[in-house]
N, C-alpha and C positions, 0 to 999 in steps of 0.2 A: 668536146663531148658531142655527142652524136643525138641525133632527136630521142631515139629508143633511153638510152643512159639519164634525159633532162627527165623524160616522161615516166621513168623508176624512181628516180628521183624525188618528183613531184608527189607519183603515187606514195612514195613510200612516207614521208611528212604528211600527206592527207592521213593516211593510217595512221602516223605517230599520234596527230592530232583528234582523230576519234580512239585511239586508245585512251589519250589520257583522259579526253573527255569521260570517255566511258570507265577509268577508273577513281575521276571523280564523282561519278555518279553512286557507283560502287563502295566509298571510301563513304558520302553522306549516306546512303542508306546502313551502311554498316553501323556509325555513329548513331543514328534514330535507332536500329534496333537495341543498340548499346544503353542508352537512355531509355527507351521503355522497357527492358528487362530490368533494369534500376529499378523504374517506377513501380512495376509490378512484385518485384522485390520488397522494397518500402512498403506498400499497399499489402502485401502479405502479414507480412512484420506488423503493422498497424491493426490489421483487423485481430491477429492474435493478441496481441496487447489488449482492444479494447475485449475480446471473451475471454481474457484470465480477470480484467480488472470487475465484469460484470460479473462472474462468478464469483468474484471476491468481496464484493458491494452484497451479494445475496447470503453469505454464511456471515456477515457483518450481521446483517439485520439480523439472522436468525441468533446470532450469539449473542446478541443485545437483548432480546427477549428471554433469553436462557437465563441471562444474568440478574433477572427478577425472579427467577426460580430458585437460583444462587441466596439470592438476599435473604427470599422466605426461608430455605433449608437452614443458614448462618442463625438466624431468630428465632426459628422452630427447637434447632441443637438448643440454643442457650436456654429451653423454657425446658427439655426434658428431666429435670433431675426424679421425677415419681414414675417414669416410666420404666418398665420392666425391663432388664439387662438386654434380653432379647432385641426388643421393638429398637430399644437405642443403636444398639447394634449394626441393625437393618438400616436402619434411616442414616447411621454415618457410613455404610457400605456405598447407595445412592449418592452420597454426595459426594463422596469419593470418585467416583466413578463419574460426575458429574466433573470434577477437577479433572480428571484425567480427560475427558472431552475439553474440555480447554486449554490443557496444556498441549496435543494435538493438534491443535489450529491456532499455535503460538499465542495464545491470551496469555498475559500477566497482568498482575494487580499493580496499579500506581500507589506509590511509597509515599507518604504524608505526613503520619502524627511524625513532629519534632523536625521535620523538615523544613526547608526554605519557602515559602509560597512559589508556584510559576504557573502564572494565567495559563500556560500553556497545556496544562497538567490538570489544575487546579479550579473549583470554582468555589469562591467567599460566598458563602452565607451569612456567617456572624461573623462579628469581631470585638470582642472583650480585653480590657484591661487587663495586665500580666506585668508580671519580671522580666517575661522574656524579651528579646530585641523585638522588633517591630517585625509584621507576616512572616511569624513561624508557626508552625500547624500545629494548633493545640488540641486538637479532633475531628477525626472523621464523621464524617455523619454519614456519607454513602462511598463506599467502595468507588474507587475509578479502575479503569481497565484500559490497555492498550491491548490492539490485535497485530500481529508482524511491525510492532514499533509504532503505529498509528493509533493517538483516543481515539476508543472507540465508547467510553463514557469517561466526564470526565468526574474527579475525583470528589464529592460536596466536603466543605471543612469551614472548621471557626481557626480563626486564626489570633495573635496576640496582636494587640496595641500597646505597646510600653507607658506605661500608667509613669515615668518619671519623676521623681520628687528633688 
């Protein structure tokens, strides 16, 4: 080999060797931008999560308030029987209409009398001697509600103590 052939040579491994360097350089930045397009990805992902869950904490509350409107209109019905066809009428149209707002924003009523107690569901007020087995719902005293599967009040009830002899 001749001086010119050593010196291509040479040159040409320096160049191999700032190629690779330089496509290591290439290959970590690629990787970093790989990883903060993730992150910013997630960070999207998150902040949308927490403004559906805040929007959903604010029609919670407002449906909890509703639900004392609910209560009054269920005791209001039960006292109408002197009121005029009419008025009755009216006031179970409202309340209607008042259910159909809740079933909208998925509320349903938690199920009780003759049920099984579940703390989770459920909250004991009384508890009276009975025939029946031990915490089964022997009455409501306040409506409970779930909203998208979550209480959002929970149920008041008296429940059985089995009086055994």
């Amino acid at each position: 080999m001749d001086k010119k052939d050593k010196k291509e040579t040479v040159e040409n491994e320096q160049f191999k060797q700032e190629l690779a360097k330089k496509d290591a350089v290439i290959a970590d930045y690629t990787d970093h931008l790989k990883r903060l397009q993730a992150e910013f990805e997630n960070y999207c992902k998150r902040v949308e999560k927490q403004r559906t869950e805040s929007a959903g904490m604010a029609s919670e509350k407002l449906i909890v308030k509703l639900l004392l409107v609910v209560d009054d209109f269920e005791r209001a019905l039960a006292q109408l029987k002197d009121v005029p066809a009419e008025t009755r009428k009216g006031i179970e149209m409202i309340f209607k209409n008042l259910h159909k707002i809740l079933d909208e924003e998925r509320v349903e009523p938690i199920k009780s009398v003759g049920e099984k107690l579940d703390p989770y569901k459920h909250e004991v007020l009384m508890q009276v001697e009975s025939e029946q087995p031990d915490d089964i719902i022997l009455e409501e005293l306040q409506k409970g509600y779930t909203m998208n599967g979550k209480v959002i009040r929970y149920a008041k009830v008296k429940i059985s103590k089995h009086g055994g002899k």
